[in-house]
C-alpha positions, 0 to 999 in steps of 0.5 A: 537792855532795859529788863538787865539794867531794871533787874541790876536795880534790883539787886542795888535797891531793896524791895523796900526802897523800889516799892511805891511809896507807902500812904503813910509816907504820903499822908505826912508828905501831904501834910507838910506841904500844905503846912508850908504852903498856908505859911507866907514867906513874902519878902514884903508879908512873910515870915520864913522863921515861923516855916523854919520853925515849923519844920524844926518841930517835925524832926525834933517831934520825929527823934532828931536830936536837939543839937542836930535840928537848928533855927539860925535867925541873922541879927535884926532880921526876925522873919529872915530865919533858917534850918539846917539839921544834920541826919546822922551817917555811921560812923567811920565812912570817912566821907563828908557829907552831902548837902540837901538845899532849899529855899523857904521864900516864895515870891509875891502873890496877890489875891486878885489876881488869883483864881485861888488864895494863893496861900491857902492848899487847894487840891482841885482838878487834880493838882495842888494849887498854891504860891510856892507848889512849884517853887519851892515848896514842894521839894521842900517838903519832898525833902523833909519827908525823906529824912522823916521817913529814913528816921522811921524806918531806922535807916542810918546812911553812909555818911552825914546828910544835911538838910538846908533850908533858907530864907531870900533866893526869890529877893531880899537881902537876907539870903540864907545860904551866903549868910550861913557860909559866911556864918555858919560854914561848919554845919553846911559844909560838904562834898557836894550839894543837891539843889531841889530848886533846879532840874526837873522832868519835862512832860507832853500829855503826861509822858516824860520826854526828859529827866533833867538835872542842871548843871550850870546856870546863868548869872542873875543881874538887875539894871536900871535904866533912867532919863531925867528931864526938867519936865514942864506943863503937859500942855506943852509937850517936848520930843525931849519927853523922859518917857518917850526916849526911855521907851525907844530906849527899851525898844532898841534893846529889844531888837538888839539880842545877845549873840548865840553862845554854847557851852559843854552843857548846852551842847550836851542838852541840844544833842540829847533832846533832839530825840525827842522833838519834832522833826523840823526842831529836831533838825535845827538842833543839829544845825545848831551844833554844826561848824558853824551854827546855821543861822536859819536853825538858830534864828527859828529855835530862838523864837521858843522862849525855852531854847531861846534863854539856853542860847543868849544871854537874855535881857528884858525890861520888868519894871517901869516907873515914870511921872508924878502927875497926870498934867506934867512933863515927867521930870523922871523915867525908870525901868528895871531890866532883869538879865540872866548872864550866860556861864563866863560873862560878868555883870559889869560886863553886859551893863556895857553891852546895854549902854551899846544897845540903848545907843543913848547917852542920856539914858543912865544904866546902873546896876542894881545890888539885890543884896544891899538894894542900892543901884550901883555906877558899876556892876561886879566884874566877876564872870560866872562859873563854869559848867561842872557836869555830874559826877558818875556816883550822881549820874549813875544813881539818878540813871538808876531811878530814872530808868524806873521811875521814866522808862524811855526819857533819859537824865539829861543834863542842862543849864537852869536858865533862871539862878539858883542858891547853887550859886553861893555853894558853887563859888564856895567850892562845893559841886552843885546840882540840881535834881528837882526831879518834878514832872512838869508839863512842857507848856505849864510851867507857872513858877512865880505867875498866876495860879501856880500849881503841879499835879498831885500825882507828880508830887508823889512821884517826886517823894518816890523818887527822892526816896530812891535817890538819896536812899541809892547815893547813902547805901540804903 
């Protein structure tokens, strides 16, 4: 069967289009990565305008027209700019267009910590290193390349494609991707976005298990939690210690997990990966999907943090802060605990299970709004969208080239356990998916830690890819 459907790839992609990626393509895929890279787009120390800037310039430099390449800047935020540019479809399809998003910030990085700068591009052993080579900046400049590269070839697409490129997912409170739909709908209006944030192809010793594109994703939410105290001369210690009750206070919530919940999704997920595991989690999936879930089976795939984030809700304490001097009592205790809410639960909602699992009324827990950066009595009581699975033009073509690209690991769609822009989209009523399509190796994940980076032959196959992709969803 695999040689008939490779031959009907054949005949639906061009020669041009399947062959391996040419070393032009390449060399300038290479060199906007590295451009984006050795820009720092921190919240605390970058300057997203000046990466939004620099990638303007490559489609002005490449033809696009002015009017089609545009720096949006929100009023009294300089450094919080964004790029949305239009590539021209032909005329007459009738169809509106397909949306391309990105996110140009980068979470923070110090030099200390790191064996490499984290913002300098560094290719060693065989990978890019560097703050944003997982997230995001690579698939940024994966789908910068692509339009640059249609444009070169002459390609005019089915119909209008938009490329976003955005300031604040990572923090902040300048997202680019609610301001523009609150600002600037018209020109990222479409129907229905590709995210590179999400997705991605999963690897064991180099051999992908699974093509992966996320079709849900959890609620992000942040709560403080606080115990205040009059505090003291520490020569007198009290059981009343802000610290000390904080601390037990984490440490019932950390024995008090969230219920296992699957959805369409999920179950999808589990019942394809299954195939593909070892024999003994291969057989707790099935269990896990049986009527009811074995307990057993849950409780063991629960302990793999990757299958434990798609069955719970998860909360966990990222940020404590406590005491203003070495000889008292503190008179303050905080911590920041940072959940990722399961599709149909609101904020506000699981703020009222953490008061239950805290079991301690003078522990205070307030919400805390990214967006305006304020700790709120309450949090938002609007629960998270349902899972909306891929349409079949987007299946059919990522089945496509997949079966090229990854003979034998099959698209598998899935719930991105962190939070995406797709969530602005979403709520906007545009279908959103994401296909980062980045081969990553299952227990080298590095996204927002240490010495991220991703192998340089996973990049160029993303280029190849992506390429193949858009060029099959455009008529290319």
């Amino acid at each position: 069967m695999r040689s008939i459907r490779l031959a009907m790839v054949a005949v639906l992609l061009p020669c041009a289009v399947l062959g391996q990626v040419d070393e032009a393509t390449r060399a300038l895929a290479r060199d906007i990565f590295r451009e984006l890279i050795q820009i720092n787009t921190t919240d605390s120390a970058g300057d997203n305008t000046a990466a939004a800037k620099a990638m303007a310039k490559r489609f002005l430099d490449a033809g696009f027209a002015p009017g089609d390449v545009q720096v949006l800047v929100p009023e009294g935020r300089a450094t919080k700019g964004n790029l949305v540019v239009r590539m021209r479809g032909a005329a007459g399809s009738g169809r509106k267009p397909i949306l391309l998003l990105g996110h140009l910030d980068v979470v923070e990085a110090r030099r200390e910590d790191w064996t490499t700068d984290p913002f300098e591009f560094v290719e060693k052993d065989g990978y890019f290193y560097g703050r944003g080579t997982e997230d995001m900046k690579d698939y940024v400049a994966v789908m910068v390349t692509t339009l640059l590269r249609f444009r070169r070839e002459g390609f005019v697409p089915s119909r209008d494609v938009i490329l976003a490129l955005t300031s604040d997912e990572e923090g902040g409170t300048a997202n680019g991707v609610d301001w523009l739909l609150k600002k600037h709908r018209g020109l990222v209006e479409a129907e229905f976005v590709l995210n590179g944030d999400a997705g991605g192809v999963t690897t064991e010793n180099g051999k992908a298990i699974d093509v992966g594109v996320a079709a849900a994703e959890k609620l992000y939410a942040d709560y403080q939690l606080t115990v205040t105290n009059p505090g003291g001369h520490s020569s007198r210690p009290t059981p009343e210690n802000a610290i000390y009750r904080l601390a037990a206070a984490l440490g019932r919530l950390e024995r008090a997990p969230f219920p296992l919940e699957l959805n369409p999704v999920t179950r999808g997920y589990f019942a394809k990966v299954a195939a593909h595991e070892t024999a003994r989690n291969a057989a707790d999936m099935k269990a896990l999907l049986g009527n009811p879930p074995d307990a057993g089976a849950v409780a063991r795939l629960s302990e793999d943090a990757r299958y434990n984030s798609l069955l719970h809700t998860t909360c966990v304490a990222t940020r404590l802060n406590a005491g203003h001097a070495n000889n008292a009592l503190p008179q303050t205790a905080q911590a920041v605990v940072n959940c990722r809410i399961l599709p149909g639960h609101s904020p506000e909602e699981i703020r009222g299970e953490l008061v239950k699992r805290v079991g301690d009324a003078k522990v205070a827990v307030r919400y805390v709004d990214g967006a305006t950066n304020t700790v709120m009595e309450r949090a938002p009581g609007q629960a998270g969208l349902a899972p909306a699975m891929p349409t079949a033009e987007v299946m059919q073509a990522l089945e496509r080239v997949a079966d090229t690209l990854w003979p034998g690991a099959g698209v598998v769609p899935n719930m991105e356990t962190g939070a995406s822009d797709s969530k602005y989209t979403l709520a906007a009523g545009m279908p959103s998916f994401g296909v980062g399509e980045i081969a990553i190796e299952r227990n080298d994940d590095r996204s927002h830690g240490k010495d991220e980076r991703i192998r340089v032959s996973s990049f160029y196959e993303a280029v190849d890819f992506f390429g193949r992709f858009l060029g099959s969803l455009t008529g290319k």
